[in-house]
N, C-alpha and C positions, 0 to 999 in steps of 0.2 A: 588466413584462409578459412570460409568456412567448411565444415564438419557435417558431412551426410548423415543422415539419419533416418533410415527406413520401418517407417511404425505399422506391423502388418496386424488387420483387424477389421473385423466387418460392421462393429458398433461404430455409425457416422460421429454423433454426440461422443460419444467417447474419444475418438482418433481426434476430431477437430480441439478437442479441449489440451489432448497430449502433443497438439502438434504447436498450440498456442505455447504451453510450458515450454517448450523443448526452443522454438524461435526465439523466445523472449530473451534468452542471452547471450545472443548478439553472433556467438559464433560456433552456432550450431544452425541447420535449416530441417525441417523435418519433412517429406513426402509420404502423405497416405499412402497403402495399399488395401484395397476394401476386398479385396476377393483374392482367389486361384487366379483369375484370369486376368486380374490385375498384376500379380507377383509373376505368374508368367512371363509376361511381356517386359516388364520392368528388367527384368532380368535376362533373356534375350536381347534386349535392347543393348546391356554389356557389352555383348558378344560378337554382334553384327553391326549394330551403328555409333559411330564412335561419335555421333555428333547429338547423339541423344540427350537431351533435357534433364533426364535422369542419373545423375553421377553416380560413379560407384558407391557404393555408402562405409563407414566408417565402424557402425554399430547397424543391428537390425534388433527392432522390440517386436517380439511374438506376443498376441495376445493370447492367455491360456482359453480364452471360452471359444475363441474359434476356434486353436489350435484342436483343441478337443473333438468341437462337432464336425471338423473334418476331419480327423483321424490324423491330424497332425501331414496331412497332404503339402500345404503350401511349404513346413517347415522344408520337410524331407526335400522337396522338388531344389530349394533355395541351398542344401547341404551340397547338394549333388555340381553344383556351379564352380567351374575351376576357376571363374572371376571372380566368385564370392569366397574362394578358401580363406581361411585365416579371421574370417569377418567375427568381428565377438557377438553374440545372441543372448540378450536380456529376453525374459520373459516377464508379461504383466499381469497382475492374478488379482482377481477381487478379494478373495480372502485367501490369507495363508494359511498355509498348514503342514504338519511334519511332509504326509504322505503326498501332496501338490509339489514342494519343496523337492523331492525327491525324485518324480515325475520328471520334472522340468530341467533338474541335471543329469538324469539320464538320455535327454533329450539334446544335450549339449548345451544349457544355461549357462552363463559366466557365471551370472547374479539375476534372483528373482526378486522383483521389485511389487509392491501395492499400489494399485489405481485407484484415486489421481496419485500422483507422481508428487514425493515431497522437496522441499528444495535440496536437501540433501540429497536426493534418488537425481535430480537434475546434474547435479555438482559432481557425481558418481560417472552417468553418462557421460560429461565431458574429458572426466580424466581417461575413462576407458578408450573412449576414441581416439586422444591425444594420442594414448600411448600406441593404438593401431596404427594410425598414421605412422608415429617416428618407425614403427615394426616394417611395417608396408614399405617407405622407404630404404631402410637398410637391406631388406630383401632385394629389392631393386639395386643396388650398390652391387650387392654379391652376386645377382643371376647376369649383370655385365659380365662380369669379370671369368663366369662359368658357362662352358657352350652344352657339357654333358652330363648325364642322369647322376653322375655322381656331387657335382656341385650342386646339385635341385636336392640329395638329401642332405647334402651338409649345411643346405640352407632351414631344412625341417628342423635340424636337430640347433641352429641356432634359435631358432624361435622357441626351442623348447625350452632351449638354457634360459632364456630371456626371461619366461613364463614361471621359470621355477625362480631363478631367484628374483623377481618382481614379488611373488610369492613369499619367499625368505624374509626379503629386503621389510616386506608389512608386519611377519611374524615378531620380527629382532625388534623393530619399532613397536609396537605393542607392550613389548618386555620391558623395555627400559623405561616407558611414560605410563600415566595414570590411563584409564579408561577415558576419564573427563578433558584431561589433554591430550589424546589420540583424536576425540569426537570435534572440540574446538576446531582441531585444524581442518582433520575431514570437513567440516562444515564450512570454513573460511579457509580457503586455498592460499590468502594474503600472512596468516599466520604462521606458512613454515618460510614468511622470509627473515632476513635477517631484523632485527629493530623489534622494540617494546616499547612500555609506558613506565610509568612512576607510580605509582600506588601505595593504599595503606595496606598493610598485611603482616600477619602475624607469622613467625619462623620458630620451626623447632630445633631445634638437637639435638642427637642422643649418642651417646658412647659405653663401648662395655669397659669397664674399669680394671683396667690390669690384662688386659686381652694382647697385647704387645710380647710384652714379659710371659706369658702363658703359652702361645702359641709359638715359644723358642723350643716350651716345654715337650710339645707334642708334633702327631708326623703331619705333612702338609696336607695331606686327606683326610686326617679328623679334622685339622683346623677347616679347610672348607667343607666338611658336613655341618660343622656346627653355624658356621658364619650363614650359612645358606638358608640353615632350619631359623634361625635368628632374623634374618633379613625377610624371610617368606611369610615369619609371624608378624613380624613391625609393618611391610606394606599392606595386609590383609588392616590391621587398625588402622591405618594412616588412610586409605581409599577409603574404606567404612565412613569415616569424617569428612568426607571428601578435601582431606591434604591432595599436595601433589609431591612427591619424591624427585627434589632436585639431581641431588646424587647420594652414593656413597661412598663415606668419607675412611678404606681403611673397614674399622670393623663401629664405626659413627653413622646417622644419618643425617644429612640436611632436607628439610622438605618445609613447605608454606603454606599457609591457608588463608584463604581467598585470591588466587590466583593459580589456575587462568580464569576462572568463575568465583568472580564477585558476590562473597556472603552477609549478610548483614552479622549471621554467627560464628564467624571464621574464628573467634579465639576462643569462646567456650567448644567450641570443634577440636581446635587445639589443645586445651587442656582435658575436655573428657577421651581425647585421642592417647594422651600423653599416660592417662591414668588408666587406661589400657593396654598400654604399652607394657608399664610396670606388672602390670597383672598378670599377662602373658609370659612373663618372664618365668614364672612356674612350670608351663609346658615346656621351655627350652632347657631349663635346670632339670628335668623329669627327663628329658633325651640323654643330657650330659650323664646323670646316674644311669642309666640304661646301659651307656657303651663306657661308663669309668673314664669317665671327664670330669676336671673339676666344675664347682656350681659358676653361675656367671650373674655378676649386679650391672645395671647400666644407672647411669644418671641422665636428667634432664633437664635442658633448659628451653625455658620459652619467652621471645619479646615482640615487640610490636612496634612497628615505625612505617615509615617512608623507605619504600626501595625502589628499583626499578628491576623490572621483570620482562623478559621477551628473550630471544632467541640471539644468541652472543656468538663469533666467530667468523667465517668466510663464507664465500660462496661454496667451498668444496666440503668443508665441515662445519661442524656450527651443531648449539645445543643450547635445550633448554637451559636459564640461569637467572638469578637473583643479587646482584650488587649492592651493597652498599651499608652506612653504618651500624641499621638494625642487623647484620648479618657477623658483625665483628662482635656486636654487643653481645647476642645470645649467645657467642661462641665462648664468653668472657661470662657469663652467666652458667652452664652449662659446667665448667668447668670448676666452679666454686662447691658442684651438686658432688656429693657420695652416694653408692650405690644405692639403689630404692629409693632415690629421691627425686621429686621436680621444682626444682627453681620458676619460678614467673615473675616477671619487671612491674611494677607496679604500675609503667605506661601499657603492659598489657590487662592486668588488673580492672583498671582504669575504664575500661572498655566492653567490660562482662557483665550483663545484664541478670541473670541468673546467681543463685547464692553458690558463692566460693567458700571453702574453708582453708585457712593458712594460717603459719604455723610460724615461728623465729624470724621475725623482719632481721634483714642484714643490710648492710654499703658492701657495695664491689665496685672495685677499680679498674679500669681500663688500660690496655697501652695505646697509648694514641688519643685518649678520651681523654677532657678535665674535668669535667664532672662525675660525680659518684653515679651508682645505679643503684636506685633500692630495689631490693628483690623479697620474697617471701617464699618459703616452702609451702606446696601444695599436698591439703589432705585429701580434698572432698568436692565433688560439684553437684549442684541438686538441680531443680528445673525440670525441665525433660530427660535427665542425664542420671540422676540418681547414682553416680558411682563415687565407690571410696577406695584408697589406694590400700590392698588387702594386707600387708607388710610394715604398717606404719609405726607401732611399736619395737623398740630395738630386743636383743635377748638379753637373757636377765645379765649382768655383772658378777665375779663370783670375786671374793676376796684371793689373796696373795700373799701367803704368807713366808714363804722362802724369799731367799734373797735374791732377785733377780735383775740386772742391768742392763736398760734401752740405752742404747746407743741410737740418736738422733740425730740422721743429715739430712738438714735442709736444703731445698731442692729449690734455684732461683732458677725461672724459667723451664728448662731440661733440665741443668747443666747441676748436680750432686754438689755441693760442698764439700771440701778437705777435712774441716774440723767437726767434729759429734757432739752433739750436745747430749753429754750423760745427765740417764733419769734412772728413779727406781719404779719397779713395777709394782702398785698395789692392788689394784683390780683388772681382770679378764677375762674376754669373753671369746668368742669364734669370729664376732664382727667387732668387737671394740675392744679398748683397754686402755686405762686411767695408768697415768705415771705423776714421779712430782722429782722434778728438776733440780738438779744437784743447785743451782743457780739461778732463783729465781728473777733475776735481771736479764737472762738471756733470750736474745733477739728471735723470739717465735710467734709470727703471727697465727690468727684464727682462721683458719682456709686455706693454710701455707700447706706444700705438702710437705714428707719425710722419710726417708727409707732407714729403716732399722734394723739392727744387726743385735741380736739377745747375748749375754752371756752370763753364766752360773755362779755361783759365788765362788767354785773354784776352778774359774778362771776359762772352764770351757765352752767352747760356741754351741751356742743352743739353736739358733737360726742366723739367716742371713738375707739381703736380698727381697725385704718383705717390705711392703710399700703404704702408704696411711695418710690422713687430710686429717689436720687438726680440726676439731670442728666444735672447742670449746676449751676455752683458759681460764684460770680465777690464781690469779698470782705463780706459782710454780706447778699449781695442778693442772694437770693436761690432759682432755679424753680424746683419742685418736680412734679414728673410723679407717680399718685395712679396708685397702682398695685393690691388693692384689697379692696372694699369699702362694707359698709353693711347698713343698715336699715336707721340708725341713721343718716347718712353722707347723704343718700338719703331725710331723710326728713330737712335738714338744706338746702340740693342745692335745693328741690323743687322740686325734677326731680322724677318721674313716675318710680317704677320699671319696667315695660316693655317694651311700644312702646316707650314713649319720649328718654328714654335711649339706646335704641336700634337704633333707631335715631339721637341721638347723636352721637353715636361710628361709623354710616355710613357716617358723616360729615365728621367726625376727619380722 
């Protein structure tokens, strides 16, 4: 059924061209009003002839330069209509401005639009109406069912509820999607159905490193101040690049670039996204020293493939998402990465038109995959991007000259090993430390993880509980990078949970 639409305005050329837009899609119909004496009538006609030509309308568009030069007369006259209650009122304005803007919803605007009317101002009009109608109707449902002054307010105050959370409903949605996939859909009304495409696009991921294990440490209101200050610095990089944040994963993010909007630079987006990411990690380490948190490292990984992307679930819910095996890869990339670091696939490499710098080519394995992935640590990207990852040297090493014993459980999966692989400690830092294995034959790979338990030469626990990613072997030598450290380990190195360590991490 078509959708009234009453355009009041005394510019002929202008009304015929708004009423040309407003027809053109198929079910909408628009009637000039050129005068007072027009909206008059129009409007009587409700009232008294019920066979009138004239339907009730749905939306009214005020133009602002009449409404002006007549002192907003026709508005007023059309407010006063208990046929027209409830009608939504767009105003249309040659130019905008703070102080017109403000005019115009004092005046009861819903929404102020610019003439001519763009497709998306068309697109706007129709949902508004839609939703009047389903309003208009449900009103009529209820003033059945009601004969007295009491049912007619409890009919007001439903329209109000309706209004606020329609209101809400936009707010929440805003929150959770990018700007650039809020505007898609607004724009194509076909986009919040269910179904996507397959596409190339590049995927990030990122995780804070031992953030599990920490936040047992601390009360549930610091853990969500920090996770929030964390999550509000990563989206502010990720939109910048125009990413889109799929979800979050936990205290991880998933997000993609070039979709919903198709980049040609989606993956140096990605990686100078990425190398901002790491860099910001200062200001969220600088909150944690503030309120006596410990410092926090995230890793990163990034690939590129074939996935498919669009809107995944039911009629009743349903959400942005991204399937498929570039999204298992990166998560198998990502995971290989220790704190401050970004991983990239060489199919995403592959693809980077601008100078990258990287760092230790590696093979990583997949479960489910047969094939290797090579990947490469990221230092640097130049082009229009000029950024370097500020952290990229580790802190110095210090020798070890006491006697001290790693105990090392390898960690398949989740799931801890039984038996420890004893080492001695020769070198250590705050981020690293070099051991060399009682047995140089035993089964530790490079990117395997470890949880390590210290103890003294006479006999007592020195830490426990402390977690690390081998990230380089030469026969029994092993340098381990901690991924997540607590109390204990803090008071063996010495080091200060907050500024000294905090300090530390802006060396490194």
């Amino acid at each position: 059924m078509e959708k009234i639409i009453w355009v009041v305005g005394n510019n002929r050329t202008e009304m015929i061209e708004a009423q040309r837009q407003i027809n053109s899609t198929g079910s909408m119909r628009a009637f000039c009003l050129l005068s007072y004496e027009a909206v008059e009538k129009a409007a009587v006609s409700q009232t008294k002839d019920k066979y009138s030509r004239i339907s009730t309308p749905s939306l009214i568009v005020v133009d602002y330069t009449m409404a002006e030069q007549e002192e907003f007369r026709s508005l007023s006259y059309l407010k006063k209509q208990e046929s027209l209650a409830g009608v939504p009122i767009f105003f249309m304005v040659e130019n905008r401005s703070q102080e017109t803007d403000e005019i115009c919803y004092k005046k009861g605007a819903v929404v102020v639009l610019r003439k001519p009317f763009s497709q998306t101002d068309i697109l706007r009009m129709e949902r508004i109406a839609w939703q009047h109608e389903v309003t208009k109707n449900y009103e009529k449902m209820l003033q059945k069912q009601a004969s007295d002054l009491q049912a007619a307010r409890e009919i007001l105050r439903l329209n109000e509820q309706l209004k606020s959370r329609n209101e809400l409903l936009h707010q929440i949605f805003g929150r959770y999607f990018s700007d650039d996939l809020v505007q898609d859909i607004m724009e194509h009304p076909q986009g919040s159905a269910i179904g996507g495409d397959k596409r190339e696009l590049t995927v990030l991921m990122s995780d804070l490193r031992g953030f599990t294990s920490l936040s047992e440490e601390l009360e549930p209101d610091a853990v969500t101040d920090v996770l929030n200050l964390y999550f509000g610095k990563m989206a502010e990089v990720i939109s910048q690049y125009h990413g889109t944040i799929i979800e979050f994963l936990g205290d991880g993010i998933l997000a993609v670039f070039g979709a919903p909007l198709c980049t040609e630079e989606q993956t140096e987006e990605a990686i100078a996204a990425a190398i901002s990411m790491q860099n910001r990690m200062g200001e969220v380490n600088a909150y944690c020293a503030k309120h006596k948190y410990p410092p926090l490292e995230m890793g990163i990984g990034i690939h590129r493939g074939e996935a498919f992307v669009g809107n995944v679930g039911s009629e009743k819910m349903m959400r942005y998402n991204v399937i498929g095996r570039v999204v298992n890869e990166c998560s198998r990339i990502e995971s290989y990465s220790v704190g401050g670091q970004i991983l990239i696939s060489n199919d995403a490499l592959a693809a980077v038109s601008c100078p990258v710098e990287v760092h230790n080519e590696m093979e990583i394995t997949a479960k489910g995959i047969h094939k290797t992935i090579t990947a490469s640590e990221i230092i640097s990207i130049g082009g229009d991007y000029q950024l370097l990852i500020a952290n990229v040297e580790f802190d110095a090493l210090s020798q070890v000259e006491e006697w001290i014993c790693f105990e090392l459980y390898p960690i398949d999966g989740k799931v801890i090993q039984g038996e420890p692989l004893p080492a001695r400690l020769t070198q250590f830092s705050c981020k690293r430390a070099v051991v060399e294995l009682e047995d140089f034959q035993a089964d530790l790979k490079v990117y395997s993880d470890v949880q390590i338990s210290a103890i003294g030469k006479d006999g007592t626990s020195l830490f426990s509980g402390v977690y690390a990613k081998v990230v380089r072997r030469q026969f029994d030598r092993v340098t381990l990078h901690f991924t997540h450290i607590n109390r204990s380990f803090q008071k063996f190195s010495g080091q200060d949970q907050t500024e000294e360590w905090n300090q530390n991490l802006k060396q490194g």
